[in-house]
C-alpha positions in Angstrom: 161.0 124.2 62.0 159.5 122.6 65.4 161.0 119.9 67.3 158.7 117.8 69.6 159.8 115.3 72.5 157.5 112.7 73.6 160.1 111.3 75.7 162.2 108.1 75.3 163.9 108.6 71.8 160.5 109.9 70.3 160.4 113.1 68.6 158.8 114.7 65.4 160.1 116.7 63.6 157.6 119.6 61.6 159.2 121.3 58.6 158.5 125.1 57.6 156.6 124.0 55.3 154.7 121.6 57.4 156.2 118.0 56.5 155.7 115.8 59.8 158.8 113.5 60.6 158.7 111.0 63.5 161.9 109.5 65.1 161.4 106.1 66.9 157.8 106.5 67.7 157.4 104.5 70.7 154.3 105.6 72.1 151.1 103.4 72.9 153.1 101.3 75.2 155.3 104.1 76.5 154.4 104.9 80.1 156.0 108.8 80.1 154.7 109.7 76.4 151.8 111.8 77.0 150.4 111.0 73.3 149.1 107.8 71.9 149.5 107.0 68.5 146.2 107.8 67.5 147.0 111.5 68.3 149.7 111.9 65.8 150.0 111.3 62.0 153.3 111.8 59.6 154.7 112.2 56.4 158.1 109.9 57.3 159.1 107.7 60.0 162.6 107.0 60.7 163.4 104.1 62.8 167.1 103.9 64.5 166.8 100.2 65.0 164.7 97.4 65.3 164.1 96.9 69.1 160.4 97.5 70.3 160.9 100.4 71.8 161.9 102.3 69.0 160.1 100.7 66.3 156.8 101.1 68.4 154.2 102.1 67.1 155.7 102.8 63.4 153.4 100.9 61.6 150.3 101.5 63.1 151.1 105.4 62.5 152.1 104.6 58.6 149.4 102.4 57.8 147.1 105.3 58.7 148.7 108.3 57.0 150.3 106.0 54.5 153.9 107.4 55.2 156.9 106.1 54.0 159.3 104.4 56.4 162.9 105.3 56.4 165.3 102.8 58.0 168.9 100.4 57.2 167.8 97.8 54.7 166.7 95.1 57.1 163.9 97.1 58.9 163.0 98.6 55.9 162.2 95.1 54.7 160.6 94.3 57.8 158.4 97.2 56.9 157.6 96.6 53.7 156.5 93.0 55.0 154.3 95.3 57.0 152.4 96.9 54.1 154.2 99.5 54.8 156.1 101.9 52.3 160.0 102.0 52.9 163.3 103.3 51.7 165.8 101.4 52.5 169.4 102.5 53.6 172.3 101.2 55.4 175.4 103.2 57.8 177.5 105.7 55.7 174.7 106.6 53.2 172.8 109.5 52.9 169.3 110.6 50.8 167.7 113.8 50.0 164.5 113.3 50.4 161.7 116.6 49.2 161.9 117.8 53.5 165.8 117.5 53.3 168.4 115.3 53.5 168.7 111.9 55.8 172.0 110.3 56.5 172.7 107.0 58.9 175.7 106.6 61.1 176.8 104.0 63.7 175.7 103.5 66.5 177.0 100.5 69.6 173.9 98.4 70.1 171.9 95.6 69.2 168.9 95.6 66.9 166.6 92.7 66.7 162.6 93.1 65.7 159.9 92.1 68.5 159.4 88.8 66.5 163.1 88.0 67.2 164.6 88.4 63.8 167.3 90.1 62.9 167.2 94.1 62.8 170.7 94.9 60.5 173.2 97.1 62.2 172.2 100.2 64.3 171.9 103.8 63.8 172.2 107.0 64.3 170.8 109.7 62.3 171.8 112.9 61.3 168.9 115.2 59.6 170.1 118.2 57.6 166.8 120.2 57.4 165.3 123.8 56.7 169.2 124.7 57.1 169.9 122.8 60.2 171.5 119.9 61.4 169.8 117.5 63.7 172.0 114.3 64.9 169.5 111.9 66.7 172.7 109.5 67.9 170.1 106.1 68.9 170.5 103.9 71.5 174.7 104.2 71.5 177.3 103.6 74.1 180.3 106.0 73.8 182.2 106.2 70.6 185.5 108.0 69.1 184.1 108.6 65.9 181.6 110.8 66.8 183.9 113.2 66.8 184.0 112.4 62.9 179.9 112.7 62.6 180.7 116.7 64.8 183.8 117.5 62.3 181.6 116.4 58.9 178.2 117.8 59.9 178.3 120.6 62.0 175.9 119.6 64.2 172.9 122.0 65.6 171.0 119.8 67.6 172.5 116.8 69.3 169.6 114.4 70.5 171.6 112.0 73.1 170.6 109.5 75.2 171.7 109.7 78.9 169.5 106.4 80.6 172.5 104.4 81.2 172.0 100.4 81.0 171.3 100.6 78.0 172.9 103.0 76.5 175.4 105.7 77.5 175.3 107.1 81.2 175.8 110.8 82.2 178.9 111.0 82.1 179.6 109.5 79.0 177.0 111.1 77.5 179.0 114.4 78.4 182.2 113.1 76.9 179.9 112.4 73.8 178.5 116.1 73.5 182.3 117.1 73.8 183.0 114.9 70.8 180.1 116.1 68.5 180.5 119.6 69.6 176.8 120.0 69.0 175.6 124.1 69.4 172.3 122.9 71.6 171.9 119.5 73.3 168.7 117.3 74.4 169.0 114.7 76.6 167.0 111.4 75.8 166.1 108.0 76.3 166.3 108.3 80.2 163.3 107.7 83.1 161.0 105.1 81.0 161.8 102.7 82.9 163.8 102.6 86.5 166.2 100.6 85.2 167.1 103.7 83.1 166.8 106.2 86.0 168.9 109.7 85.3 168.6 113.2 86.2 168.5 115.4 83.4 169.5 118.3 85.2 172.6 116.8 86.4 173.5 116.4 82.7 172.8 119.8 81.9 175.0 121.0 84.8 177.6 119.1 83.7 177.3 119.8 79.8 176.9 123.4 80.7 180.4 122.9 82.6 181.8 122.3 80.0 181.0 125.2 77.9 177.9 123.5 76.2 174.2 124.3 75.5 171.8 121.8 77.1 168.0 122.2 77.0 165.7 119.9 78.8 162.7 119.4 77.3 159.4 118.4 79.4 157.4 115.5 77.9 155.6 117.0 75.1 157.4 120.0 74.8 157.8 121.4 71.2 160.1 124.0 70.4 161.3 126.1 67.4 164.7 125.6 66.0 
Protein backbone atom coordinates (compact mmCIF):
# COMPACT_ATOMS: atom_id res chain seq x y z
CA UNK A 1 0.00 0.00 0.00
CA UNK A 2 1.25 3.83 -1.08
CA UNK A 3 0.41 6.85 0.67
CA UNK A 4 0.68 10.19 -1.19
CA UNK A 5 0.66 13.87 0.26
CA UNK A 6 -0.30 16.64 -1.89
CA UNK A 7 -0.15 18.89 0.96
CA UNK A 8 -2.98 20.54 3.02
CA UNK A 9 -5.11 17.52 4.21
CA UNK A 10 -4.88 15.85 0.68
CA UNK A 11 -3.65 12.40 0.30
CA UNK A 12 -4.43 9.19 -1.72
CA UNK A 13 -4.40 6.40 -0.69
CA UNK A 14 -3.35 3.23 -3.48
CA UNK A 15 -4.27 -0.23 -2.28
CA UNK A 16 -2.11 -3.46 -3.09
CA UNK A 17 -4.27 -4.26 -5.33
CA UNK A 18 -4.45 -0.84 -6.88
CA UNK A 19 -7.80 0.72 -5.55
CA UNK A 20 -7.16 4.75 -5.54
CA UNK A 21 -8.55 6.53 -2.36
CA UNK A 22 -8.45 10.34 -2.09
CA UNK A 23 -8.79 12.27 1.29
CA UNK A 24 -10.02 15.85 1.08
CA UNK A 25 -8.76 16.58 -2.43
CA UNK A 26 -8.20 20.16 -2.39
CA UNK A 27 -6.17 20.75 -5.27
CA UNK A 28 -6.93 23.13 -8.25
CA UNK A 29 -7.11 26.04 -5.98
CA UNK A 30 -4.42 24.84 -3.61
CA UNK A 31 -1.36 27.03 -3.98
CA UNK A 32 1.38 24.23 -2.39
CA UNK A 33 -0.36 21.05 -4.24
CA UNK A 34 1.85 20.31 -6.99
CA UNK A 35 -1.04 18.34 -8.99
CA UNK A 36 -4.23 19.57 -10.38
CA UNK A 37 -7.09 17.65 -10.55
CA UNK A 38 -6.92 16.73 -13.88
CA UNK A 39 -3.76 14.76 -13.03
CA UNK A 40 -5.41 12.31 -10.73
CA UNK A 41 -8.47 9.97 -10.96
CA UNK A 42 -9.99 7.61 -8.02
CA UNK A 43 -11.95 4.82 -7.10
CA UNK A 44 -13.38 6.66 -3.61
CA UNK A 45 -13.25 10.06 -2.21
CA UNK A 46 -13.63 10.67 1.39
CA UNK A 47 -14.45 14.04 2.48
CA UNK A 48 -13.76 15.04 6.38
CA UNK A 49 -16.06 17.97 6.12
CA UNK A 50 -17.76 20.33 4.09
CA UNK A 51 -15.52 23.40 4.08
CA UNK A 52 -13.93 24.35 0.55
CA UNK A 53 -10.77 23.37 1.23
CA UNK A 54 -11.37 19.95 1.81
CA UNK A 55 -14.25 19.21 -0.36
CA UNK A 56 -12.19 20.87 -3.32
CA UNK A 57 -12.18 19.50 -6.07
CA UNK A 58 -14.18 16.18 -5.08
CA UNK A 59 -16.69 16.40 -7.58
CA UNK A 60 -14.85 17.39 -10.48
CA UNK A 61 -12.46 14.24 -9.76
CA UNK A 62 -15.82 11.88 -9.36
CA UNK A 63 -17.74 13.01 -12.08
CA UNK A 64 -14.78 11.99 -14.27
CA UNK A 65 -13.88 8.53 -12.92
CA UNK A 66 -17.35 8.15 -11.71
CA UNK A 67 -16.26 7.30 -7.97
CA UNK A 68 -18.26 7.02 -5.17
CA UNK A 69 -18.13 9.62 -2.52
CA UNK A 70 -17.82 8.70 1.05
CA UNK A 71 -18.74 11.28 3.68
CA UNK A 72 -21.45 11.97 7.10
CA UNK A 73 -24.90 12.05 5.67
CA UNK A 74 -25.21 15.74 4.94
CA UNK A 75 -22.18 15.96 2.41
CA UNK A 76 -23.02 12.83 1.11
CA UNK A 77 -26.41 14.42 0.15
CA UNK A 78 -24.75 17.42 -1.01
CA UNK A 79 -22.99 15.06 -3.32
CA UNK A 80 -25.53 13.19 -4.51
CA UNK A 81 -27.19 16.68 -5.50
CA UNK A 82 -23.97 16.78 -7.37
CA UNK A 83 -24.54 13.81 -9.65
CA UNK A 84 -22.28 12.32 -7.78
CA UNK A 85 -22.39 8.73 -6.25
CA UNK A 86 -22.34 8.70 -2.29
CA UNK A 87 -22.48 6.54 0.77
CA UNK A 88 -23.59 8.20 3.39
CA UNK A 89 -22.38 7.87 7.08
CA UNK A 90 -22.38 9.71 10.20
CA UNK A 91 -19.64 9.83 13.62
CA UNK A 92 -19.38 6.36 15.38
CA UNK A 93 -20.15 4.28 12.35
CA UNK A 94 -18.08 2.21 10.41
CA UNK A 95 -18.28 0.30 6.62
CA UNK A 96 -16.35 -2.30 4.96
CA UNK A 97 -16.17 -1.31 1.75
CA UNK A 98 -14.23 -4.14 -1.12
CA UNK A 99 -10.49 -1.81 -0.34
CA UNK A 100 -11.23 -2.14 3.48
CA UNK A 101 -12.97 -0.85 6.09
CA UNK A 102 -13.98 3.15 6.72
CA UNK A 103 -14.96 4.42 10.07
CA UNK A 104 -15.76 8.31 11.08
CA UNK A 105 -14.93 9.82 14.39
CA UNK A 106 -15.15 13.43 15.83
CA UNK A 107 -13.55 15.88 15.15
CA UNK A 108 -13.80 20.04 16.88
CA UNK A 109 -14.63 22.17 13.85
CA UNK A 110 -17.18 23.61 11.78
CA UNK A 111 -18.42 22.28 8.49
CA UNK A 112 -20.45 24.37 6.21
CA UNK A 113 -20.47 23.70 2.11
CA UNK A 114 -19.11 26.74 -0.23
CA UNK A 115 -22.76 27.64 -0.95
CA UNK A 116 -23.26 28.25 2.81
CA UNK A 117 -25.36 25.31 3.83
CA UNK A 118 -25.03 23.28 6.40
CA UNK A 119 -22.15 20.48 6.19
CA UNK A 120 -23.36 17.89 9.38
CA UNK A 121 -20.90 17.40 12.11
CA UNK A 122 -17.16 16.90 11.37
CA UNK A 123 -14.78 14.18 10.99
CA UNK A 124 -12.15 12.26 11.40
CA UNK A 125 -11.33 9.12 9.76
CA UNK A 126 -9.78 6.10 10.53
CA UNK A 127 -9.01 3.63 7.45
CA UNK A 128 -8.28 0.02 8.35
CA UNK A 129 -6.59 -1.11 5.04
CA UNK A 130 -4.32 -4.00 3.50
CA UNK A 131 -3.67 -4.68 7.37
CA UNK A 132 -3.07 -1.22 8.57
CA UNK A 133 -4.58 1.49 10.32
CA UNK A 134 -4.56 4.96 8.88
CA UNK A 135 -6.35 7.82 11.23
CA UNK A 136 -6.64 11.00 9.03
CA UNK A 137 -7.89 13.15 12.38
CA UNK A 138 -9.53 16.44 9.94
CA UNK A 139 -9.34 19.77 10.70
CA UNK A 140 -9.59 19.13 14.85
CA UNK A 141 -8.46 21.18 17.86
CA UNK A 142 -7.25 18.98 20.72
CA UNK A 143 -9.41 16.39 22.15
CA UNK A 144 -9.42 13.72 25.23
CA UNK A 145 -10.99 11.11 23.43
CA UNK A 146 -8.57 10.56 21.08
CA UNK A 147 -7.00 8.63 23.27
CA UNK A 148 -10.19 6.36 22.86
CA UNK A 149 -9.86 6.38 18.76
CA UNK A 150 -5.51 5.17 19.88
CA UNK A 151 -6.85 2.46 22.58
CA UNK A 152 -9.74 0.99 19.91
CA UNK A 153 -7.75 1.11 16.71
CA UNK A 154 -4.26 0.67 17.09
CA UNK A 155 -3.30 3.28 15.07
CA UNK A 156 -0.33 2.90 12.24
CA UNK A 157 -0.38 6.09 10.65
CA UNK A 158 -1.59 9.22 12.39
CA UNK A 159 -2.28 11.99 9.72
CA UNK A 160 -2.45 15.31 11.98
CA UNK A 161 -2.77 18.69 11.31
CA UNK A 162 -0.30 21.07 12.97
CA UNK A 163 -1.31 24.76 10.99
CA UNK A 164 -2.72 26.28 14.08
CA UNK A 165 -5.64 28.92 13.55
CA UNK A 166 -7.51 26.72 12.40
CA UNK A 167 -6.90 23.74 13.81
CA UNK A 168 -4.46 22.36 16.40
CA UNK A 169 -0.94 24.11 16.78
CA UNK A 170 2.38 22.27 17.41
CA UNK A 171 2.22 21.76 20.49
CA UNK A 172 -1.13 20.50 20.78
CA UNK A 173 -0.66 18.51 17.94
CA UNK A 174 2.23 16.77 20.07
CA UNK A 175 -0.14 16.25 23.07
CA UNK A 176 -2.50 14.70 20.37
CA UNK A 177 0.13 12.07 18.90
CA UNK A 178 0.70 11.21 22.72
CA UNK A 179 -3.01 10.53 22.97
CA UNK A 180 -3.39 8.28 19.83
CA UNK A 181 -0.17 6.68 20.37
CA UNK A 182 0.16 6.32 16.58
CA UNK A 183 3.52 3.99 15.46
CA UNK A 184 4.43 6.71 12.52
CA UNK A 185 3.06 10.33 12.34
CA UNK A 186 2.56 12.91 9.29
CA UNK A 187 2.12 16.32 9.89
CA UNK A 188 -0.62 18.18 7.87
CA UNK A 189 -2.69 20.90 7.06
CA UNK A 190 0.10 23.47 7.78
CA UNK A 191 1.86 26.38 5.20
CA UNK A 192 -1.20 26.78 2.61
CA UNK A 193 -1.73 29.80 3.70
CA UNK A 194 0.36 32.23 6.19
CA UNK A 195 -2.18 32.41 8.34
CA UNK A 196 -1.38 28.67 8.93
CA UNK A 197 2.38 29.14 9.10
CA UNK A 198 4.33 26.02 11.03
CA UNK A 199 7.50 24.31 10.87
CA UNK A 200 7.28 20.76 10.34
CA UNK A 201 10.50 20.01 11.66
CA UNK A 202 9.90 21.57 14.88
CA UNK A 203 7.05 19.12 15.25
CA UNK A 204 9.04 16.26 14.39
CA UNK A 205 11.69 17.37 17.02
CA UNK A 206 9.28 17.59 19.43
CA UNK A 207 7.23 14.26 18.61
CA UNK A 208 10.47 12.52 18.36
CA UNK A 209 11.07 13.83 22.06
CA UNK A 210 8.77 12.25 23.05
CA UNK A 211 9.50 8.85 22.03
CA UNK A 212 7.45 9.05 18.69
CA UNK A 213 7.94 8.43 14.95
CA UNK A 214 7.45 11.53 12.75
CA UNK A 215 7.91 11.56 9.02
CA UNK A 216 7.72 14.72 6.95
CA UNK A 217 6.63 14.20 3.76
CA UNK A 218 7.62 16.80 0.84
CA UNK A 219 4.66 17.85 -1.38
CA UNK A 220 4.05 15.05 -3.57
CA UNK A 221 5.87 12.52 -1.81
CA UNK A 222 4.43 9.00 -1.87
CA UNK A 223 5.60 6.32 0.23
CA UNK A 224 5.05 2.64 1.04
CA UNK A 225 3.31 1.61 4.16
Amino acid sequence: MKLKYFSHSAFQITTDDGKVILIDPFLDDNPTSPVKSDDVTADYIIITHAHGDHVGDAFKIAGKSDCLIIANNEIANYAAGKGCKAHNMHIGGGYNFDFGRVKLTIAHHGSITPEGDYGGEPAGVVLSIDGKNIYHAGDTGLFLDMKLIGELNKIDYMLCPIGDNFTMGIDDAVKAVEFVNPKTVIPMHYNTWEIIAADPLEFKEKVEAIGKICRVLEYGEEIEL
